[in-house]
Phi, psi and omega in degrees: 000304174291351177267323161287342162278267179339292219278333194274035155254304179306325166292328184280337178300290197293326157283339165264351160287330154311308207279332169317300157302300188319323185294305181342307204273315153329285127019255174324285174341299181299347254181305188288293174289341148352278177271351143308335163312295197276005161261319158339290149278016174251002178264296170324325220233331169272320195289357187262340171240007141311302144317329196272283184332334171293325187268359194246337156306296154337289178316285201311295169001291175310315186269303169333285192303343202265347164307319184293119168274349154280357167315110190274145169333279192296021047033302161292329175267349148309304160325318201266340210271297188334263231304306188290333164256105340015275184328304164311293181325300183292323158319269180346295197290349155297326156280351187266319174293322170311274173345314199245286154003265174354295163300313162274001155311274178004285155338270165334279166351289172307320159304308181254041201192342161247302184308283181326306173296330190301296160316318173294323211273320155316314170310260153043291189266337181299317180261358165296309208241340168275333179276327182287319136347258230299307177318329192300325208270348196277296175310318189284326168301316193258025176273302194298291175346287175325308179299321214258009171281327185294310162329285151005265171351293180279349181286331198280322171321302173317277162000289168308283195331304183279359139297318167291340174284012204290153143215121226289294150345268198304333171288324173301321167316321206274323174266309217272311189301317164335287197258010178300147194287315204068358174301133183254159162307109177346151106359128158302134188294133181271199196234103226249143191237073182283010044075301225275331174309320150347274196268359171278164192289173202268345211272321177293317142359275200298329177300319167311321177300294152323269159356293188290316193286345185285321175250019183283159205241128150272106191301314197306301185321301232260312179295340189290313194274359154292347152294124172111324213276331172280079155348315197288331218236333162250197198263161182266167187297134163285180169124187185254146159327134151254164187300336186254003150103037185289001177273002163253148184300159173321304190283354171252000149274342157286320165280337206279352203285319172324306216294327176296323166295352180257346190264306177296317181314287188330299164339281174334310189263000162241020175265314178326296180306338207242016168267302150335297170273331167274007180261331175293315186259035153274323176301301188282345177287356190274305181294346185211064193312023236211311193264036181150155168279132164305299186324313205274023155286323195310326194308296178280292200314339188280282176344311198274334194286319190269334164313322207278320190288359178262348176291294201313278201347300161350274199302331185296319204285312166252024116358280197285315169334295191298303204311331191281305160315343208234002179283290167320317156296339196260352189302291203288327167293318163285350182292148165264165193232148185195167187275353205287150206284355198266338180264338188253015130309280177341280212301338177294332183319147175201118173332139155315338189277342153127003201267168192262147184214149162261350209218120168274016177263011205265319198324308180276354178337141138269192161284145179297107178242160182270172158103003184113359177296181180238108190233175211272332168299332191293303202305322205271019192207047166286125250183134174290330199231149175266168175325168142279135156301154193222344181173193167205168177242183179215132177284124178250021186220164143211148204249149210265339186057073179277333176281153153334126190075341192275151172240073171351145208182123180268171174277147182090353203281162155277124191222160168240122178275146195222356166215137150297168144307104200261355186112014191228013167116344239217129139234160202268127178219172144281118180255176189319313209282333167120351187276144213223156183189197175249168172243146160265143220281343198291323205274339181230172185244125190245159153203125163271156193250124204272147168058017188248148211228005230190187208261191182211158176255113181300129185268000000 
C-alpha cells in the first residue's frame, strides 16, 4: 500500500502541480503580450488623434491668412506648407493606428479563442488524468485491504485459539520456575531445657555444661540472617549487581551464570572463526604476495588472540561459579532435616553478599583477587601441600595478566607447569617465588617431564 498507493500518489501529486504552474505561467505569458498589444495600439491612436487636431488647427490657420487681404504671400505659403505637413503626418499616424488596431484585433481573436482555450483545455485534460489516477490509486488501496483481510483474519483466529488455549497451571508453573530461589526452608528451633541447671548432678553438670557451651547457638542471629531472603513479602536487598551474581538466591544465579556462560561461548566461536579466516587468508597472502601484505594482518590477528584468551578466561572463571553453585544445590537436596542445634547452624550461614553457602570455609568468598589473594582458582585446586610440577615452559610471547586468576609472564621468562591444558586453551603454571595462575598454552613451548613428582630443574 504504501509503494503503490502512498507512494506513487505523492510523486503524481508532485507532477501535477509542476505541469500545473507551468500552464499557469502560459497563461499569464499569453495575457502579458495581450496587453502589450492593446498598449501599443492606444499609443497610435492617441498620436493619431493628436495629429488630426494639429492638422485641423493648421487648416483653420490656413484659411484665416488666406481670407485676409493683409496678409502678405509669404504668410500664406507658410501657412499652407504648416497645413501640408500636418496633413502629412495625421495620414501617416492613421496608417499606423490602422495598423496596430489590426494587429491588436488580430491578437485579441487569437487569444481568446485559440491560446486561452489551449490552455483551459490543458488544465482540462491535466485534471482528467488525475481523477483517472486517483481511481487507480482508489482500486490499489482497496485491492491492498482485500489482500491483507485474510491475514488479518487468520491473525484474529490465531488470537482466539491462543486465548483459548491458555492454561493457568502451566503459565504459573512457569513463572515459579522462572523465579525461584532456591532458598530451603529454616530448621526446627530446638528445645533450650533450662530445668537442667536444677536437678542436676555435679557429675552430670559438668558433662552438660560442656555440651551446651560447645553447641550453644544464637537462635536471633541465625533467624535474622533468614530474614529478607523471602522478596516477596519483605524489602528486597539493596546494593549494586556483583560480577558473579552472589547477590541472587541460588537457583536464579546458577541461570543468569548459564546463561552468561553461553553467551561467551557463542562469542568464543565467533572470534574462532574469525581467526580461522584470517590465518587463512594470511596463508593465501604469503603464497600470492601480489593480492595483500601478510604482515598488515598481524595486527587483528593479536586483537583476535586476546579476545579469544580473555573469552576463555571469562567463561573458565564462570564455570567455577556455576560449579560452586550447582555444589550447594546438589548439597542442600541431599541434606536432611533435623533438629540438632549444629545443623540449623549450618542452614542458617549466609554470605555477606546474601547468596546461601553450606560450607563455613566457603562463608566469606569474595570476589577473586590476584597477587596471592584468595580466588576461586585457590577454592577450586586448594590443597595442603601445593602441586608437583609435571614440567615446565618457556614463554614464547608475554602476556600482562590482567584478569582475574591469570599469571603475567615476560617472553623468554621459565615457569613450572603444575596442570595441563585440559582443552579450554589454558595453563596452570608456577614461578620460583610460588606464585601460580593460568597461562595461555599458545603463548608458551610447553615440555613435560615423564615420571616427575618434583620441582624440575632449569637449562
Amino acid at each position: 500500500m504504501a509503494h503503490r498507493v502512498y507512494g506513487e500518489l505523492m510523486r503524481y501529486a508532485h507532477d501535477l502541480k509542476t505541469e500545473r504552474k507551468m500552464h499557469l505561467q502560459e497563461g499569464r505569458k499569453a495575457q502579458q503580450y495581450l496587453d502589450m498589444c492593446w498598449k501599443q495600439m492606444d499609443n497610435s491612436k492617441r498620436k493619431f488623434e493628436r495629429e488630426c487636431r494639429e492638422a485641423e488647427k493648421a487648416q483653420q490657420s490656413y484659411e484665416r491668412l488666406d481670407n485676409d487681404t493683409n496678409a502678405t504671400k509669404a504668410d500664406v505659403e507658410k501657412a499652407k506648407q504648416q497645413l501640408n505637413l500636418r496633413t502629412h503626418m495625421a495620414d501617416e499616424n492613421k496608417n499606423e493606428y490602422a495598423a496596430q488596431l489590426q494587429n491588436f484585433n488580430g491578437e485579441q481573436h487569437k487569444h481568446f479563442y485559440v491560446v486561452i482555450p489551449q490552455i483551459y483545455k490543458q488544465l482540462q485534460e491535466m485534471d482528467e488524468r488525475r481523477t483517472v489516477k486517483l481511481s487507480e490509486c482508489y482500486r490499489g488501496f482497496a485491492d491492498s485491504e482485500r489482500k491483507v483481510i485474510p491475514i488479518i483474519s487468520k491473525c484474529l483466529e490465531g488470537m482466539i485459539l491462543a486465548a483459548k488455549s491458555v492454561d493457568e497451571r502451566r503459565d504459573s508453573q512457569m513463572v515459579v520456575d522462572s523465579f525461584k530461589s532456591g532458598f530451603e526452608p529454616p530448621g526446627d528451633f530446638p528445645f533450650e531445657d533450662y530445668s537442667q541447671h536444677i536437678y542436676r548432678t555435679i557429675s552430670d553438670g559438668t558433662i552438660s555444661a560442656s555440651k551446651q557451651e560447645s553447641g550453644k547457638v544464637d537462635v536471633k542471629t541465625t533467624v535474622g540472617k533468614a530474614k529478607g531472603k523471602l522478596w516477596l513479602f519483605g524489602k528486597k536487598p539493596k546494593g549494586t549487581a556483583l560480577e558473579d551474581f552472589s547477590h541472587l538466591p541460588p537457583e536464579q544465579r546458577r541461570k543468569k551464570l548459564q546463561q552468561r556462560i553461553d553467551e561467551l561461548n557463542r562469542e568464543l566461536q565467533k572470534e574462532s572463526d574469525q581467526k580461522e579466516a584470517l590465518n587463512k587468508m594470511k596463508d593465501v597472502y604469503e603464497k600470492n604476495p601480489q593480492m595483500g601484505d601478510p604482515g598488515s594482518l598481524q595486527p587483528k590477528l593479536a586483537e583476535t588472540m586476546n579476545n579469544i584468551d580473555r573469552l576463555r578466561m571469562e567463561i573458565h572463571k564462570n564455570e567455577a561459579w556455576l560449579s560452586e553453585v550447582e555444589g550447594k544445590t546438589g548439597g542442600r537436596g541431599d541434606r536432611r532435616h533435623s533438629s540438632d542445634i549444629n545443623h540449623l547452624v549450618t542452614q542458617g550461614r549466609e554470605s555477606p553478599e546474601g547468596s546461601y553457602t553450606d560450607d563455613a570455609n566457603q562463608e566469606v568468598r569474595g570476589p577473586p583477587q590476584q597477587h596471592g589473594h584468595h580466588n576461586e582458582f585457590d577454592d577450586e585446586f586448594e590443597d595442603d601441600d601445593p602441586l608437583p610440577a609435571i614440567g615446565h615452559c618457556k614463554a614464547i610471547y608475554p602476556f600482562d595478566g590482567h584478569n582475574e586468576g591469570t599469571l603475567a609472564m615476560k617472553e623468554g621468562e621459565v615457569l613450572y607447569i603444575i596442570e595441563e591444558d585440559k582443552g579450554d586453551g589454558w595453563t596452570r603454571a608456577r614461578r620460583q617465588n610460588g606464585e601460580e595462575g593460568y597461562v595461555p598454552t599458545s603463548y608458551i613451548d610447553v615440555t613435560l617431564e615423564k615420571n616427575s613428582k618434583g620441582a624440575v630443574t632449569y637449562i
